[in-house]
Rosetta silent file (secondary structure, phi, psi, omega in degrees, C-alpha in Angstrom):
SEQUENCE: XXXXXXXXXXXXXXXXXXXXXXXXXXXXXXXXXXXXXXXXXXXXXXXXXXXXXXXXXXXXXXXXXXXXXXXXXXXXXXXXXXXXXXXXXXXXXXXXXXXXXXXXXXXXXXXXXXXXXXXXXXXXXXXXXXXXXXXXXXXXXXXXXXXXXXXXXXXXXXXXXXXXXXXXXXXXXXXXXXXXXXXXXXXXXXXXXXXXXXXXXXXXXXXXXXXXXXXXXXXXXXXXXXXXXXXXXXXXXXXXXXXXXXXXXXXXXXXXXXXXXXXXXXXXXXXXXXXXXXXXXXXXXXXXXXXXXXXX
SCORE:     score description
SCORE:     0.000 S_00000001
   1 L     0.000  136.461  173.068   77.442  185.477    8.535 S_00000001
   2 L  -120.911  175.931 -154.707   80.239  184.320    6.661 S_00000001
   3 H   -66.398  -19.964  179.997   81.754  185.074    3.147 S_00000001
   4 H   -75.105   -8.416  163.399   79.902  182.216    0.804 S_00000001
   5 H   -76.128  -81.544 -170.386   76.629  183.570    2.826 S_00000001
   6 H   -36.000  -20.073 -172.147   77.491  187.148    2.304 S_00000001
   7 H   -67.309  -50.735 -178.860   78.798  186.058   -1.099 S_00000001
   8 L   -79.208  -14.780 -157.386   75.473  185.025   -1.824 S_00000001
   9 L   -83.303  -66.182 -165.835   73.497  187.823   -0.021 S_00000001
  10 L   -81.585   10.889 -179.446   75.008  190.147   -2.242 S_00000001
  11 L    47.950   76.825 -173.653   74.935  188.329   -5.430 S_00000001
  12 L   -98.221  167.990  143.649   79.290  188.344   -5.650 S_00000001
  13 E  -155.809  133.948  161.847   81.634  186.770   -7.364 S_00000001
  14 E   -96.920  143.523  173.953   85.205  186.902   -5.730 S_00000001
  15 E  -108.004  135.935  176.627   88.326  187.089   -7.844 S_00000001
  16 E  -135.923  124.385  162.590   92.126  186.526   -7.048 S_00000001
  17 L   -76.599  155.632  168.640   95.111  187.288   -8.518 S_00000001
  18 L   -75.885   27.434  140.914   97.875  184.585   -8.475 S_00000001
  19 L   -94.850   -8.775  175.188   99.979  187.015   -6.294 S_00000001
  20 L   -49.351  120.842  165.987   97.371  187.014   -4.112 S_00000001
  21 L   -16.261  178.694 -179.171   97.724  184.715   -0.063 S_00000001
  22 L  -115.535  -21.376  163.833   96.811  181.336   -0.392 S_00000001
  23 L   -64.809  -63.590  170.357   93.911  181.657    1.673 S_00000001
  24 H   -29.831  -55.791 -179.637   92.361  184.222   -0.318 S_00000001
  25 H   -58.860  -38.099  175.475   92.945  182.517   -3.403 S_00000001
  26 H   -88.379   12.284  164.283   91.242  179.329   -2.292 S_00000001
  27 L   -92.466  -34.646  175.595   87.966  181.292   -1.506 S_00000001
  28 L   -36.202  137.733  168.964   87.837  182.690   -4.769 S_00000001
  29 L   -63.087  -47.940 -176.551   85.939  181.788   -7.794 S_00000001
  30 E  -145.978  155.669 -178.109   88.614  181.958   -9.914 S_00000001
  31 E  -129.383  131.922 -174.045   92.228  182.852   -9.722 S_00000001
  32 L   167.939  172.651 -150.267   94.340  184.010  -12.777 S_00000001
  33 L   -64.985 -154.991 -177.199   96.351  186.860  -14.025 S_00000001
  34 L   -70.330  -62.092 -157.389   94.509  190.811  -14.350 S_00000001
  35 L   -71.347  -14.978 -172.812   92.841  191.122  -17.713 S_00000001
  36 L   -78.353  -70.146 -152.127   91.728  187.080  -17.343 S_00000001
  37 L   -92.338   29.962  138.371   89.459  187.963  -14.228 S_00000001
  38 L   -72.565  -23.570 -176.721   88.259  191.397  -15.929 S_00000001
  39 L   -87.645  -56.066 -154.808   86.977  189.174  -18.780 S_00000001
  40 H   -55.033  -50.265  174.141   85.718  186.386  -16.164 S_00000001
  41 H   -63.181  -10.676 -160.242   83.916  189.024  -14.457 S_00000001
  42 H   -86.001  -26.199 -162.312   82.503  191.046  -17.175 S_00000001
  43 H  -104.783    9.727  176.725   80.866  187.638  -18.573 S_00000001
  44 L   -87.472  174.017  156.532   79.441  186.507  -15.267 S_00000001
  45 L   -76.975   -2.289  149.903   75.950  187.311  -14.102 S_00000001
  46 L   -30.662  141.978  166.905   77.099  188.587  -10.931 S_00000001
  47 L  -125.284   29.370  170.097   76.285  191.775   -9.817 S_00000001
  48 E  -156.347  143.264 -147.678   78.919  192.708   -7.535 S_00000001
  49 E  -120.386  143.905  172.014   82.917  191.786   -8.339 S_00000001
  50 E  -130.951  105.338 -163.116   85.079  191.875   -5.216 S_00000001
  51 E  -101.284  123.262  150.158   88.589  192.233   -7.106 S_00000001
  52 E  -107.559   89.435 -170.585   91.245  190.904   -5.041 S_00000001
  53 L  -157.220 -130.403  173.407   94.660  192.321   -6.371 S_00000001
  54 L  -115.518 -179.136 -173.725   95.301  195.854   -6.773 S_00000001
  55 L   -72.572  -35.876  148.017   94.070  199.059   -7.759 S_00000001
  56 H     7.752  -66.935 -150.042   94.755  198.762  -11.295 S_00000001
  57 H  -113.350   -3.322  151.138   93.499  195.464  -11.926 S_00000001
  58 H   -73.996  -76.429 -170.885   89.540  196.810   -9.985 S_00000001
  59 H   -31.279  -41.998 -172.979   89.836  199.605  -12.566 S_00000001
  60 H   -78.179  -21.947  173.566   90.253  197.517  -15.390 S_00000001
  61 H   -65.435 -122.691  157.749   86.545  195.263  -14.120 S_00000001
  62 H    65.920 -118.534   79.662   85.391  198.560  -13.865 S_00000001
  63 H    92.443  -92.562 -176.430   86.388  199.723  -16.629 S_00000001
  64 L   -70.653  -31.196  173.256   84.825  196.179  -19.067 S_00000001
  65 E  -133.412   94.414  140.929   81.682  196.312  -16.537 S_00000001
  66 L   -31.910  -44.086 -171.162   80.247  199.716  -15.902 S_00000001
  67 L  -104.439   16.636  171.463   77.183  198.646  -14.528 S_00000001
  68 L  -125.444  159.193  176.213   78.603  196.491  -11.583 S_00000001
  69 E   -84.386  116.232 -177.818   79.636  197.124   -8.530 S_00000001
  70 E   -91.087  121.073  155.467   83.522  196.410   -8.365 S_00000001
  71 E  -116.640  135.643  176.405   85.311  196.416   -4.790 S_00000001
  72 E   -89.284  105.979 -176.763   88.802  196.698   -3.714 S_00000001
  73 L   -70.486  -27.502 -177.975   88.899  195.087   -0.396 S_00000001
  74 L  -126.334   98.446 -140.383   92.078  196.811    0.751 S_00000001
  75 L   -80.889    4.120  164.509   91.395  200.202   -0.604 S_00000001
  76 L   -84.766  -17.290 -164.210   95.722  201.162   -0.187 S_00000001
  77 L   -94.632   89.183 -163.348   96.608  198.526   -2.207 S_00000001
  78 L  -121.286 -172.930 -150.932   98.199  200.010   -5.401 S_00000001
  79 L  -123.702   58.149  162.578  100.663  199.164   -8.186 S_00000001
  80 H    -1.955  -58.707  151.640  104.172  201.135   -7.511 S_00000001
  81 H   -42.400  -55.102  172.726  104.524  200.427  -11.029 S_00000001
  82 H   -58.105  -64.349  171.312  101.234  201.924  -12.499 S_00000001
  83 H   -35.274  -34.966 -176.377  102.217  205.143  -10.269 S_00000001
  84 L  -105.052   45.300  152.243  105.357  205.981  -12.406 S_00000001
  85 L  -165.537  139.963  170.071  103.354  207.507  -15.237 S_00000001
  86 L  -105.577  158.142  159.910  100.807  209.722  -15.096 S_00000001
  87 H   -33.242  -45.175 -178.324   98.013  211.066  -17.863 S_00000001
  88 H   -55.617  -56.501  161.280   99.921  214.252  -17.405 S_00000001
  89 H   -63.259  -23.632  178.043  103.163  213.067  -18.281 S_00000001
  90 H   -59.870  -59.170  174.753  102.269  211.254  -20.507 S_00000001
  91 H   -30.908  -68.581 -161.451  100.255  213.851  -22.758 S_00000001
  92 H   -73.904  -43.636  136.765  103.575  215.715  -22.798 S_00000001
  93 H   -37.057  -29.792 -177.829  105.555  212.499  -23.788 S_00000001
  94 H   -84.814  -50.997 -179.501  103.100  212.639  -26.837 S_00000001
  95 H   -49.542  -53.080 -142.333  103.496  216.454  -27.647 S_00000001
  96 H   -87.783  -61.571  171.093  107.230  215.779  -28.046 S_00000001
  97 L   -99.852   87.930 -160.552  106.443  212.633  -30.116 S_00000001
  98 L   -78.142  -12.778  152.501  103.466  213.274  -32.407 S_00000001
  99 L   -59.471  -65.018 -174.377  104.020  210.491  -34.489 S_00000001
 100 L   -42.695  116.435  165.018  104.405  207.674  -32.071 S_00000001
 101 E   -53.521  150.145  169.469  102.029  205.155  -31.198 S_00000001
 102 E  -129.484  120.508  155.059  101.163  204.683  -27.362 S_00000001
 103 E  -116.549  141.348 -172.636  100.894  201.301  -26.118 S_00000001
 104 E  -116.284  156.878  175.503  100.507  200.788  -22.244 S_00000001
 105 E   -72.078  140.506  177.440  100.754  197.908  -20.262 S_00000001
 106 L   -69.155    7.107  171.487   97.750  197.037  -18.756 S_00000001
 107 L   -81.239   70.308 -167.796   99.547  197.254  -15.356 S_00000001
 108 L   173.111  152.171 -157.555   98.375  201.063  -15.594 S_00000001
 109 L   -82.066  128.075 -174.640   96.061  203.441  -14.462 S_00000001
 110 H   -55.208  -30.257  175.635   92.436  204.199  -16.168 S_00000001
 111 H   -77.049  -38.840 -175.844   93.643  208.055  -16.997 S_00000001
 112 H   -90.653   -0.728  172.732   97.050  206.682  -18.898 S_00000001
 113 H   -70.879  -54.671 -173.512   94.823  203.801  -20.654 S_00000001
 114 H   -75.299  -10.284  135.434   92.986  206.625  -22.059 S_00000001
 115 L   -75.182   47.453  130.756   95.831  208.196  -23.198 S_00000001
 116 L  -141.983  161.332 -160.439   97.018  205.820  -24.884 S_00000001
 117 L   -87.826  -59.374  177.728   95.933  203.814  -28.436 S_00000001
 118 L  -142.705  109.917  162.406   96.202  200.173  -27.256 S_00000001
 119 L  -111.568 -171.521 -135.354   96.953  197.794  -24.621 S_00000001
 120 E  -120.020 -175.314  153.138   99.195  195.051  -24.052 S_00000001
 121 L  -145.696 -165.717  179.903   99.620  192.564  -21.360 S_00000001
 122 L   -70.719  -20.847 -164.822  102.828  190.376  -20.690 S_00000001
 123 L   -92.587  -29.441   90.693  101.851  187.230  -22.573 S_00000001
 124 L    15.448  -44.106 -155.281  100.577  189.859  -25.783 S_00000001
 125 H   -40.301 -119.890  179.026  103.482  192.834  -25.486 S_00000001
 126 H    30.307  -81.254 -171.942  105.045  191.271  -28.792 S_00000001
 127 H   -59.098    8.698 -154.267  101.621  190.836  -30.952 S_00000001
 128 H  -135.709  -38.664  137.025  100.580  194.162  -29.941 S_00000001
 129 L   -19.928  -99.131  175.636  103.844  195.717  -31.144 S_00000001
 130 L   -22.586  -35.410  178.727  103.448  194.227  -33.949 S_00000001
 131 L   -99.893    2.624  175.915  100.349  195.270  -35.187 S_00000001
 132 L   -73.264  139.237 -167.731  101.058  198.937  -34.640 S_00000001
 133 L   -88.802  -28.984 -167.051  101.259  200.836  -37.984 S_00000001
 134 L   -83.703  178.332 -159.881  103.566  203.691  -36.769 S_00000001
 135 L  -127.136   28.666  175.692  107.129  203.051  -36.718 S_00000001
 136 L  -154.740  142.618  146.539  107.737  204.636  -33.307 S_00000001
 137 E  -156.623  137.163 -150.020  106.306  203.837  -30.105 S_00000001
 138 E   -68.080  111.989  177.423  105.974  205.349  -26.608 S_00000001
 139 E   -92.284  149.677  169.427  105.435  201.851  -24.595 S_00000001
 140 E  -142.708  143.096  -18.491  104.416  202.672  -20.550 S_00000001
 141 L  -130.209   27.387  169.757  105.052  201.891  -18.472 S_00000001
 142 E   -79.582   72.856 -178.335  107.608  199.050  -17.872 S_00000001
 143 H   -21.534  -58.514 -165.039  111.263  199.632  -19.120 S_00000001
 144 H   -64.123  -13.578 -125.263  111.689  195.716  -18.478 S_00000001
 145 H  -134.708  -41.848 -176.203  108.650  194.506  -20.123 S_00000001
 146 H   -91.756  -41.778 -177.909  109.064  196.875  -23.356 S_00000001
 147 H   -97.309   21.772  151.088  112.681  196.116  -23.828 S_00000001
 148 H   -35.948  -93.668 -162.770  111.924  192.287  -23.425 S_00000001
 149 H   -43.620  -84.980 -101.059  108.912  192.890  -26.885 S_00000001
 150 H   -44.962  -61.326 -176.368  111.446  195.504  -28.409 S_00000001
 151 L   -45.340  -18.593  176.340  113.573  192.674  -29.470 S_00000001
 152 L   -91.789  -12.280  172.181  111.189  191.240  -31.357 S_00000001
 153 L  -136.335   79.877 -177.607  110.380  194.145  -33.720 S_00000001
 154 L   -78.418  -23.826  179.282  113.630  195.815  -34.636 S_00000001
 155 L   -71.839  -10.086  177.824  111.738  197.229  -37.459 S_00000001
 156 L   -71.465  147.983  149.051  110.018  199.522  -34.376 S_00000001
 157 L   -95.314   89.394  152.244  111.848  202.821  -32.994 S_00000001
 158 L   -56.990   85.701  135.283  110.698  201.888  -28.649 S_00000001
 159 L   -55.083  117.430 -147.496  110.591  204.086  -26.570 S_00000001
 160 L   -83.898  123.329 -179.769  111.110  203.024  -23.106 S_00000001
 161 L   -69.236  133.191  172.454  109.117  204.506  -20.153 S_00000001
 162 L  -100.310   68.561  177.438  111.507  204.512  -17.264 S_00000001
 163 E  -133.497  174.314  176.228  109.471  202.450  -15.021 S_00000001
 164 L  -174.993  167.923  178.710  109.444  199.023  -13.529 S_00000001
 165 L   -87.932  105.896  178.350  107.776  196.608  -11.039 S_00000001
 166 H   -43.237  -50.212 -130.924  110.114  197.022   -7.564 S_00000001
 167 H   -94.109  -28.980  170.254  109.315  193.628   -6.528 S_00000001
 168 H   -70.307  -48.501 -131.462  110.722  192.078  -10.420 S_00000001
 169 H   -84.872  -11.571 -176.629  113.379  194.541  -11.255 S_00000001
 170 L   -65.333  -20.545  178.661  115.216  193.810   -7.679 S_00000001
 171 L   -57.060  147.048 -176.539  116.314  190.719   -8.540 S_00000001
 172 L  -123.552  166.019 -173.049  120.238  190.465   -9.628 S_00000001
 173 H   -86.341  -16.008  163.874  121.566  187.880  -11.954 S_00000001
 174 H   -32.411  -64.264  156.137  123.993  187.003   -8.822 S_00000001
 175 H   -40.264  -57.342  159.761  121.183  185.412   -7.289 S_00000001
 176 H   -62.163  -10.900  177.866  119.957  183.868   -9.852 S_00000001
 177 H   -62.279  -51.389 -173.000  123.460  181.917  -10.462 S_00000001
 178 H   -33.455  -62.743 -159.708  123.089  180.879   -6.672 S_00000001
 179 H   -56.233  -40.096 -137.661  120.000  179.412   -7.186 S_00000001
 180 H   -99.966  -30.653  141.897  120.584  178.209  -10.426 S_00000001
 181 H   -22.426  -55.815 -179.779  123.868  176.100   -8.704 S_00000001
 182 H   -87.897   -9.808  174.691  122.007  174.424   -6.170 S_00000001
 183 L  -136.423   80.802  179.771  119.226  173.032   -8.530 S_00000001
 184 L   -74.479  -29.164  176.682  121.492  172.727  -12.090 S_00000001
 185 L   -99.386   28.366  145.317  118.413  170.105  -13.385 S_00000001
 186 L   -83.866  138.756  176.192  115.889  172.967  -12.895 S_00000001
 187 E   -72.995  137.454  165.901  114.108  174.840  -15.531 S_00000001
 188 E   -90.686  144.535  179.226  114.019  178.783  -15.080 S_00000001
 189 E  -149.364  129.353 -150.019  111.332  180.239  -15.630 S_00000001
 190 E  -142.690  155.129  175.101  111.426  184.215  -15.310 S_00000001
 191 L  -109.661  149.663  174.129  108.449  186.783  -16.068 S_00000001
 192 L   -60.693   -1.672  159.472  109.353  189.761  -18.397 S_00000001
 193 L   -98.947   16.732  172.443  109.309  192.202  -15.741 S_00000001
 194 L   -96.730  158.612  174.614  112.419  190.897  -14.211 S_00000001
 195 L   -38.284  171.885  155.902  115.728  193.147  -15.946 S_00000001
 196 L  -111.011   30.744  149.942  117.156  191.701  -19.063 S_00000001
 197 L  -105.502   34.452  177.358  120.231  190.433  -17.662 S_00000001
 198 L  -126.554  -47.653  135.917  118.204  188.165  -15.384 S_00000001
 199 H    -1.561  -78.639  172.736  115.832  187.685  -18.220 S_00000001
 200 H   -29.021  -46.925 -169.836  119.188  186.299  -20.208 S_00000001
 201 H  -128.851   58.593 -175.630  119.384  183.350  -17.948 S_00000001
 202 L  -107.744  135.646  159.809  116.082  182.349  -18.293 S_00000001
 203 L   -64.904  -34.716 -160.134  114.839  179.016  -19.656 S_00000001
 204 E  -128.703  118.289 -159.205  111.771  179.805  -20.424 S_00000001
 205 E  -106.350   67.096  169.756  110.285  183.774  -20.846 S_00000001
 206 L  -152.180 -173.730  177.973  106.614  184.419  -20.391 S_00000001
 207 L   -52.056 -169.079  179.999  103.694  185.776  -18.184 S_00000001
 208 H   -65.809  -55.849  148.459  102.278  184.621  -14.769 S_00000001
 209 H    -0.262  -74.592 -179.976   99.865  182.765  -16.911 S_00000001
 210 H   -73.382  -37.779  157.287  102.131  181.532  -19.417 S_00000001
 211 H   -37.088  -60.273 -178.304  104.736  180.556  -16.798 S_00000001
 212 H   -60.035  -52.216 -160.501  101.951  177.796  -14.786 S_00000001
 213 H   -58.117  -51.833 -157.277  100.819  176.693  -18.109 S_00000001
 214 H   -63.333  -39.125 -161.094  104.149  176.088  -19.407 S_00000001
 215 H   -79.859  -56.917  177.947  105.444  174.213  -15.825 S_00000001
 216 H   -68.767  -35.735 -166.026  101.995  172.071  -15.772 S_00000001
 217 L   -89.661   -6.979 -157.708  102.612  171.051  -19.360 S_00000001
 218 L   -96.855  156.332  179.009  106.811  170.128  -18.977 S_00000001
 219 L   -87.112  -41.333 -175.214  108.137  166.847  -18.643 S_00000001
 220 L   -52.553  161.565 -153.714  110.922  168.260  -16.221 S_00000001
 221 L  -126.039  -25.654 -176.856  110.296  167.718  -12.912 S_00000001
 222 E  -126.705  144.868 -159.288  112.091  170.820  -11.092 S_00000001
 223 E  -106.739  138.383  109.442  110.980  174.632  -11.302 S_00000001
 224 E   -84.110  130.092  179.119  112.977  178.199  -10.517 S_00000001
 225 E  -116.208   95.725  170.677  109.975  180.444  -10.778 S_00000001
 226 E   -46.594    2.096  131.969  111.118  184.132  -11.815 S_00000001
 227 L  -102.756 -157.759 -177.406  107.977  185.856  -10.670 S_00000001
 228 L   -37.577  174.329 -149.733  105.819  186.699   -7.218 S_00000001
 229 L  -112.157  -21.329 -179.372  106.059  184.095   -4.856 S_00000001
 230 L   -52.987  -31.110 -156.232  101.985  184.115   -4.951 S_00000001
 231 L   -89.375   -9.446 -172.226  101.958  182.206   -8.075 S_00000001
 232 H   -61.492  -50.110 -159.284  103.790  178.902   -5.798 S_00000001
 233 H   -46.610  -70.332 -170.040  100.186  178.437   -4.492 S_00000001
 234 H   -78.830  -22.616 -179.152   98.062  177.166   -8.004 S_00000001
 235 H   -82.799  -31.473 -154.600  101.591  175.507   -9.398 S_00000001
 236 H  -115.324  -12.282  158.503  102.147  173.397   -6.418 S_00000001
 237 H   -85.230  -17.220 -153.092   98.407  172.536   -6.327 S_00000001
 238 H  -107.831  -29.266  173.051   98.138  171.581   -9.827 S_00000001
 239 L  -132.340  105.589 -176.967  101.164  169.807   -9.806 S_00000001
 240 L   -72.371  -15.790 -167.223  101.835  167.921   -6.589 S_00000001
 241 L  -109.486  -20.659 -165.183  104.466  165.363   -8.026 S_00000001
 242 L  -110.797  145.488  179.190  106.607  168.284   -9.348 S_00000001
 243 E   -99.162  168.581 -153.210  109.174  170.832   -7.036 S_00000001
 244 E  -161.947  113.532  145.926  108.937  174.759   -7.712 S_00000001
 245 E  -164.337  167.967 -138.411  111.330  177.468   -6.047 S_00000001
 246 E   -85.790 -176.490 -174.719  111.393  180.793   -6.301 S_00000001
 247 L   -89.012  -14.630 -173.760  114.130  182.468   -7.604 S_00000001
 248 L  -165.871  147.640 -176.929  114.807  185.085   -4.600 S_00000001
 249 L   -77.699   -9.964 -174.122  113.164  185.301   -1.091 S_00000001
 250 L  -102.421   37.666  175.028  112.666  188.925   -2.177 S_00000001
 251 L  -118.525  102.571 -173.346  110.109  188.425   -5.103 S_00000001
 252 L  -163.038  109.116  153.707  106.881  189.253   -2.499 S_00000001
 253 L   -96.722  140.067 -172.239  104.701  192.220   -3.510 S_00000001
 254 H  -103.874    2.790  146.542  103.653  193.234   -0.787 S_00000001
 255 H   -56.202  -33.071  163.398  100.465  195.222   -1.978 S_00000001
 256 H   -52.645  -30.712 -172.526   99.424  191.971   -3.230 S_00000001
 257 H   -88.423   -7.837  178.839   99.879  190.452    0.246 S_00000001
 258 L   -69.239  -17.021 -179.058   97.697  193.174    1.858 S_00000001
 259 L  -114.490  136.114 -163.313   94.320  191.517    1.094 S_00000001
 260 L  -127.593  139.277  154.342   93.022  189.008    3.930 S_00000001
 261 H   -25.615  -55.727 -153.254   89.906  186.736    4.657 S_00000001
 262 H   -58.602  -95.629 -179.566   89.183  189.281    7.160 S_00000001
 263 H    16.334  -85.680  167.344   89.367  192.229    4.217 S_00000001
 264 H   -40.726  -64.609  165.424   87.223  190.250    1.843 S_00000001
 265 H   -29.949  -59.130  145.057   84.848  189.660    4.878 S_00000001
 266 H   -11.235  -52.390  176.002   84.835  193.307    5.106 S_00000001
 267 H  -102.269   -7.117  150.185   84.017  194.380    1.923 S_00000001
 268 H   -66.624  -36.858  165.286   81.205  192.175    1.650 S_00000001
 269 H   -19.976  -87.329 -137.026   80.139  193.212    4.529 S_00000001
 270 H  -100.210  -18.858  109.405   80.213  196.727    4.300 S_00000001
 271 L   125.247   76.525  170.296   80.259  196.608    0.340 S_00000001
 272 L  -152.264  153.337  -29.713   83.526  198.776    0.480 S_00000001
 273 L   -39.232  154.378  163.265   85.652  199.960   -1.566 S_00000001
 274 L  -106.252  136.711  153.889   83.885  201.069   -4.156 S_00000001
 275 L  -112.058  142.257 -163.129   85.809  202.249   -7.620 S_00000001
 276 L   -95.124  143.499  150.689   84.288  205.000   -9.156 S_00000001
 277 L  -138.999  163.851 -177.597   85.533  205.916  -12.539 S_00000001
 278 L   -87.355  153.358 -165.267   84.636  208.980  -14.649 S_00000001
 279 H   -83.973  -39.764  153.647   82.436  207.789  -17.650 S_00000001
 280 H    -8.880  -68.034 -172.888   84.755  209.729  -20.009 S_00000001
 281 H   -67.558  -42.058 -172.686   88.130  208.361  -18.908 S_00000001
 282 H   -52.486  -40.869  178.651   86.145  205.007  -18.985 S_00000001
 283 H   -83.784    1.283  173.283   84.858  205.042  -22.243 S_00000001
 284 H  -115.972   12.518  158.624   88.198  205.714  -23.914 S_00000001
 285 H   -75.965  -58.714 -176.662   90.441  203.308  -21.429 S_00000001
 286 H   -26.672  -52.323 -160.108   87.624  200.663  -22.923 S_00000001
 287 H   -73.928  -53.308 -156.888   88.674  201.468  -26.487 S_00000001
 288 H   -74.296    0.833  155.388   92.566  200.781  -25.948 S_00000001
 289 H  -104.715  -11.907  154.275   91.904  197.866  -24.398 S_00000001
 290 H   -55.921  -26.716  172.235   88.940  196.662  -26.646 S_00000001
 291 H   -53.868  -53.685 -157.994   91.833  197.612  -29.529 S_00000001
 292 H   -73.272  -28.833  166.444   94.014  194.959  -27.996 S_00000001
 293 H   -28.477  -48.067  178.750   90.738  192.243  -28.051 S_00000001
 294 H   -71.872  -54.180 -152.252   90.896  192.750  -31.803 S_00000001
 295 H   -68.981  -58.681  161.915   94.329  192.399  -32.071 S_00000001
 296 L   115.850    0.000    0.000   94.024  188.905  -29.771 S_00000001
């Protein structure tokens, strides 16, 4: 049996992120950033979501649908990022500032969601800021990502979580000069989890999301693309007339690169991983990110 039988057996729907292979991605129902295929799943009639990305990004279907079964086909396949804040630490980041709003990136863990008041995602960080009443706020957990938004609400006191995405923050602005040398009539286009001096010599600033959109919609003709190299796949499909290259051979996460046909075969299969959340943690990661829903 193969996966659109098994697909069907088990009444699926598969999901891909756009760091996700290029195989993977073209089996998929839909491909698009985390919280987009948490909504797409939550409104489908499926009853079983085979999340391909990381753990994170399971948690959060999870998380908007409780009553389906969500699988992580490559059950190792975590967020380095997410990892460098815990619920614990956090709590204790709060005691010290009892005033202070907490907004987390949704690039975060179902125990620090619920610990925290609202979240953001990259194309949102700004608006989400913004609508916060207190005049301090703990952001988690992406240093790059928070002091990107910061700038935009100087009326805010940030506080910066001293985390980051390995596979972004490695980049140097050396590299981008190189690049930016051998194709001088290309547009840059950098995600907000690269540094901010890389950040600095970006044409364009926004998510994975906001990045394709932006690329598919430009008159220009030539690309440097400032996130995961996964994202090449749906830009170079959608626009076939236009060139796209990445900004460094090193922006490949490779927990994103860890989920395979075979995998996905696998977890229909065997209808593994499963993630379990506690109904607790669940129902209050739901409110900070139903907070950010309102917010828009």
């Amino acid at each position: 049996m193969q996966i659109p039988e098994l697909k069907k057996k088990r009444k699926a729907v598969i999901v891909a992120h756009n760091y996700q292979v290029d195989d993977v991605q073209e089996i998929s129902d839909m491909v698009g950033d985390s919280f987009a295929l948490s909504k797409y799943c939550a409104s489908s009639l499926s009853e079983v979501i085979v999340f391909c990305g990381v753990q994170f990004m399971a948690e959060s279907a999870k998380i908007l649908s409780p009553r389906k079964t969500v699988l992580l086909p490559e059950k190792d396949a975590g967020c380095p990022m997410a990892d460098m804040v815990t619920a614990d630490a956090l709590r204790e980041e709060k005691k010290r500032r009892p005033g202070a709003a907490t907004v987390c990136y949704i690039n975060s863990s179902a125990e620090v969601k619920a610990e925290s008041d609202v979240c953001c995602t990259s194309s949102n960080a700004v608006k989400v800021m913004k609508s916060v009443e207190q005049d301090e706020i703990i952001f988690v957990p992406d240093r790059n990502l928070g002091h990107y938004a910061a700038r935009f609400v100087p009326e805010k006191k940030v506080i910066l979580w001293n985390g980051f995405c390995a596979t972004h923050n490695k980049i140097k602005p050396e590299e981008v000069q190189k690049i930016k040398q051998l194709h001088p009539d290309a547009l840059l286009l950098a995600h907000p989890e690269c540094r901010p001096d890389v950040v600095a010599l970006a044409d364009f600033i926004g998510s994975t999301k906001q990045i394709v959109d932006f690329a598919s919609g430009s008159k220009a003709q030539k690309f440097i693309i400032g996130t995961e190299m996964g994202v090449l796949c749906k830009l170079r499909k959608d626009n076939p007339e236009k060139q796209f290259f990445l900004m460094s051979p090193g922006l490949i996460c490779p927990n994103m690169k860890k989920t395979s046909l075979e995998s996905v075969y696998r977890s229909l299969r065997d209808m593994e991983f499963r993630i379990e959340l506690d109904e607790e943690i669940r129902a209050r990661a739901r409110k900070s990110l139903d907070r950010m829903l309102e917010i828009g």
